[in-house]
C-alpha positions as a Markdown table, in Angstrom:
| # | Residue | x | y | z |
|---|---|---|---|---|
| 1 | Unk | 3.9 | -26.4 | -33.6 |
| 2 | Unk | 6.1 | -23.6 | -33.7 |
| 3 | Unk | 5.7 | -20.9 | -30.5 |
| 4 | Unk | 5.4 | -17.3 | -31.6 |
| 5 | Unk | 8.3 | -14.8 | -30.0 |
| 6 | Unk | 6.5 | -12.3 | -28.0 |
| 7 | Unk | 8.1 | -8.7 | -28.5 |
| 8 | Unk | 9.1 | -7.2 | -25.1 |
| 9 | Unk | 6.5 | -4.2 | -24.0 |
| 10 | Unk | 7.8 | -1.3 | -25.1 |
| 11 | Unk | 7.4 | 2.2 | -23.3 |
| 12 | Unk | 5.6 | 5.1 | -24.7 |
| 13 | Unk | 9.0 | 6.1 | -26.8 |
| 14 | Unk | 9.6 | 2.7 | -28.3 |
| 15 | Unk | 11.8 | 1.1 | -25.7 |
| 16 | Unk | 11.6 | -1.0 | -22.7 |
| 17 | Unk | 9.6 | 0.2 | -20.1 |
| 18 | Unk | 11.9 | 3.0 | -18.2 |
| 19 | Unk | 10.1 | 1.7 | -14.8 |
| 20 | Unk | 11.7 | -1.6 | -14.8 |
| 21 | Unk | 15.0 | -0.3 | -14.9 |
| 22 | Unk | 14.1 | 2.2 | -11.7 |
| 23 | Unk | 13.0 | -1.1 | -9.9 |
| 24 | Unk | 15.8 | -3.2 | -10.2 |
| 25 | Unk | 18.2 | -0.3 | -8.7 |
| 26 | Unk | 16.0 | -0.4 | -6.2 |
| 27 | Unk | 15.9 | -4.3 | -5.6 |
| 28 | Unk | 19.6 | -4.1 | -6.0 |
| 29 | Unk | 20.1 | -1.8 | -3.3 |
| 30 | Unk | 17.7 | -3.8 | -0.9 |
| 31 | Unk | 20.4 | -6.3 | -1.5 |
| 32 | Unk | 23.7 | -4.0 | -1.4 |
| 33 | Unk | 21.4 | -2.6 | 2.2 |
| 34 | Unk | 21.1 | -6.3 | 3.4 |
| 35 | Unk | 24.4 | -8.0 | 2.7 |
| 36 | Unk | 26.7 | -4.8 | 3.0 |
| 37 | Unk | 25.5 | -2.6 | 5.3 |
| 38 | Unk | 23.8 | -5.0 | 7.8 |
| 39 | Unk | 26.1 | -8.1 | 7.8 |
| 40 | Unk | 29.7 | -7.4 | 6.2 |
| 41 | Unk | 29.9 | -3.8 | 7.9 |
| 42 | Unk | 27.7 | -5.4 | 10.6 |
| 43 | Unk | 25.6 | -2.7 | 11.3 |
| 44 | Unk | 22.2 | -4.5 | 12.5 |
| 45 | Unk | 22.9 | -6.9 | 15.0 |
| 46 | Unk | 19.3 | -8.8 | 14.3 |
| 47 | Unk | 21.1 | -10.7 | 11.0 |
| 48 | Unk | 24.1 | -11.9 | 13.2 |
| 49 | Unk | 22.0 | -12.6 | 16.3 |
| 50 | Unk | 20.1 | -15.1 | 13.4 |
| 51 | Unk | 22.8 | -16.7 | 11.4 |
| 52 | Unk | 24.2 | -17.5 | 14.8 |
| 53 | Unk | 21.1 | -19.7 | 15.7 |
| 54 | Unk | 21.9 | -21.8 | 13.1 |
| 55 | Unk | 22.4 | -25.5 | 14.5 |
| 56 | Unk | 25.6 | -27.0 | 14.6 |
| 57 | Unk | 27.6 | -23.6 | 13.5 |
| 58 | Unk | 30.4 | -22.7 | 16.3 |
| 59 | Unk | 30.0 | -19.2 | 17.6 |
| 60 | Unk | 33.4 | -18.5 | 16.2 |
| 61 | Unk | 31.9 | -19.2 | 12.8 |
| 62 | Unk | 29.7 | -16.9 | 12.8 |
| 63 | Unk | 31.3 | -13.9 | 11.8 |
| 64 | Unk | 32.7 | -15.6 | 8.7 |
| 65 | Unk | 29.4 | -17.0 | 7.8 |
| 66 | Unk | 27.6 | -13.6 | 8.1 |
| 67 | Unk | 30.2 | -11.8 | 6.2 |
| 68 | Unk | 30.0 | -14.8 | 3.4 |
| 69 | Unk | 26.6 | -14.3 | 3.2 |
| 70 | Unk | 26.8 | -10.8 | 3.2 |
| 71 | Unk | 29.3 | -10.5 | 0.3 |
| 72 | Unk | 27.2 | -12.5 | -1.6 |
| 73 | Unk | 24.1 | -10.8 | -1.2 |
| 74 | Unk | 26.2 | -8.0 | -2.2 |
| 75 | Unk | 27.5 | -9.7 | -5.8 |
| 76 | Unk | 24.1 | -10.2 | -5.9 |
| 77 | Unk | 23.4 | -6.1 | -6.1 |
| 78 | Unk | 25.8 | -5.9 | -9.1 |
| 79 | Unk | 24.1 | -9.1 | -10.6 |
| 80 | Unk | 20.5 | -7.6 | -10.4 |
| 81 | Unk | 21.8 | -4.1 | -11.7 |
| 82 | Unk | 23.4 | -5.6 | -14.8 |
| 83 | Unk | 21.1 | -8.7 | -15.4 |
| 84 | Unk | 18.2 | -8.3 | -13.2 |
| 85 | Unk | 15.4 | -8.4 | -16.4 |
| 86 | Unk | 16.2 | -11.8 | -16.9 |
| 87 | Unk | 14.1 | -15.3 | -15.6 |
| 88 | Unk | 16.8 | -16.8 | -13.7 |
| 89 | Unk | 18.4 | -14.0 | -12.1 |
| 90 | Unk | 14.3 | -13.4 | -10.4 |
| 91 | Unk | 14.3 | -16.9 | -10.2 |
| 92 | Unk | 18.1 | -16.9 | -7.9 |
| 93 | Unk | 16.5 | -13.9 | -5.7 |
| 94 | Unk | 13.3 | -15.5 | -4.8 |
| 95 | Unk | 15.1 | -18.5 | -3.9 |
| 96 | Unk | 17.3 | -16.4 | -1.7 |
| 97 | Unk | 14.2 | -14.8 | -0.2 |
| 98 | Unk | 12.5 | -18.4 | 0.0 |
| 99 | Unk | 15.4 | -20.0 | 1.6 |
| 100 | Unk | 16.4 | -16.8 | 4.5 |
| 101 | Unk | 12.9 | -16.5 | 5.5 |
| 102 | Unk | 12.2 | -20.3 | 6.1 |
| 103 | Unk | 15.6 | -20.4 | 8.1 |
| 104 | Unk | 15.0 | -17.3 | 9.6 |
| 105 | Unk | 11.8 | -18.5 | 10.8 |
| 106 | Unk | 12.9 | -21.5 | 11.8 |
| 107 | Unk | 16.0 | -21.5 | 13.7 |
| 108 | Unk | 15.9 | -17.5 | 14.7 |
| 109 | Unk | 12.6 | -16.5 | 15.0 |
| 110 | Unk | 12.9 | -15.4 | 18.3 |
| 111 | Unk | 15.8 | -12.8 | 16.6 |
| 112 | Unk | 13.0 | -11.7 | 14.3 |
| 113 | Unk | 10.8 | -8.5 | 15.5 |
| 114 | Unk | 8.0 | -9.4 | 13.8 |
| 115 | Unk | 7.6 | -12.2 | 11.5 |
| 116 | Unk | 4.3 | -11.3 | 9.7 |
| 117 | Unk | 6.1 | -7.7 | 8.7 |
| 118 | Unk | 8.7 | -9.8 | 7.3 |
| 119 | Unk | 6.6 | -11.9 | 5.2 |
| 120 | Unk | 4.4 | -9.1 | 4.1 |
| 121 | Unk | 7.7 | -7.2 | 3.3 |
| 122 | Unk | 9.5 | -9.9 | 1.4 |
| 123 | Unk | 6.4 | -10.8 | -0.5 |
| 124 | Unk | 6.1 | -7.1 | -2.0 |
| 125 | Unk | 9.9 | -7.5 | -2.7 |
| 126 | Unk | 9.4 | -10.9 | -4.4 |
| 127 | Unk | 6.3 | -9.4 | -6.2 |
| 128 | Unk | 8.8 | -6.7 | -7.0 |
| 129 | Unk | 11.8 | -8.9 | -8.3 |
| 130 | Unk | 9.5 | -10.6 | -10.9 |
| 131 | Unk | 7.7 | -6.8 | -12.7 |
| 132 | Unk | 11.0 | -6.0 | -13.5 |
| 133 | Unk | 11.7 | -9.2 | -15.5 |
| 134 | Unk | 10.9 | -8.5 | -19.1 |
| 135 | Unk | 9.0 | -11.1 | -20.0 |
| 136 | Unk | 11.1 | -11.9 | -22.9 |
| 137 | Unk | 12.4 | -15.9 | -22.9 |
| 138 | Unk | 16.3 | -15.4 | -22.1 |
C-alpha cells in the first residue's frame, strides 16, 4: 500500500505558513539567549552554578564545560534558523530540553529558582519547537 504525500499547509497567499518562520527566530534566539548570552559570555550565574553540580566534573572544568555547552546551544540557533521546519532538528531540541531539565533537576536543583516555572516554561517551548515543523516527511 502506497502512502499518499500530504502537501504542506499553505498560508492565505499560497505559501507556507508566514507564522512558522516568526517562531523559529524566536526558538532560535531562546537558544542564541541561553548558550551565548548566559553561559559563553557568562552573564547568568544560575547555568554555571548548575553545570558545576555535575558529579565527578573538577571545578576547573567547569568553565570549559559551560562555554562547550554554550557554543553549542549557540550552533544550535543558526541550525534552527536555517533548518528548524524539519522532524529531526525538533526532534535534536526536545532532546536538549529533555536531557538539561532532567540534569538540571537532578544534580542542580537547589541552583534552580523554581522548578515548576521551568517545566511550565520549557513545555510551551517544546510545544513551540514542534508548530513550527512543517509537517512535511523530510
Amino acid at each position: 500500500m502506497t502512502q499518499k504525500r500530504v502537501p504542506p499547509r499553505r498560508g492565505s497567499f499560497g505559501g507556507p505558513h508566514p507564522w512558522r518562520s516568526v517562531v523559529r527566530v524566536g526558538l532560535a534566539a531562546v537558544w542564541l539567549h541561553q548558550g551565548l548570552w548566559c553561559k559563553v559570555l557568562n552573564r547568568e550565574p544560575s547555568h554555571r552554578a548548575v553545570i558545576a553540580s555535575v558529579p565527578g566534573l573538577p571545578a576547573a572544568g567547569v568553565p570549559s564545560a559551560t562555554t562547550a555547552i554554550g557554543l553549542g546551544e549557540t550552533a544550535l540557533a543558526a541550525l534552527v534558523a536555517a533548518r528548524g521546519d524539519r522532524r529531526w532538528v525538533a526532534a535534536v531540541q526536545t532532546a536538549i530540553v529533555g536531557s538539561f531539565n532532567a540534569g538540571g533537576l537532578i544534580v542542580g536543583r537547589d541552583h534552580i529558582e523554581d522548578p515548576a516555572r521551568l517545566l511550565v516554561r520549557n513545555g510551551i517551548f517544546v510545544a513551540l519547537i514542534w508548530s513550527s515543523v512543517d509537517g512535511r516527511p523530510h
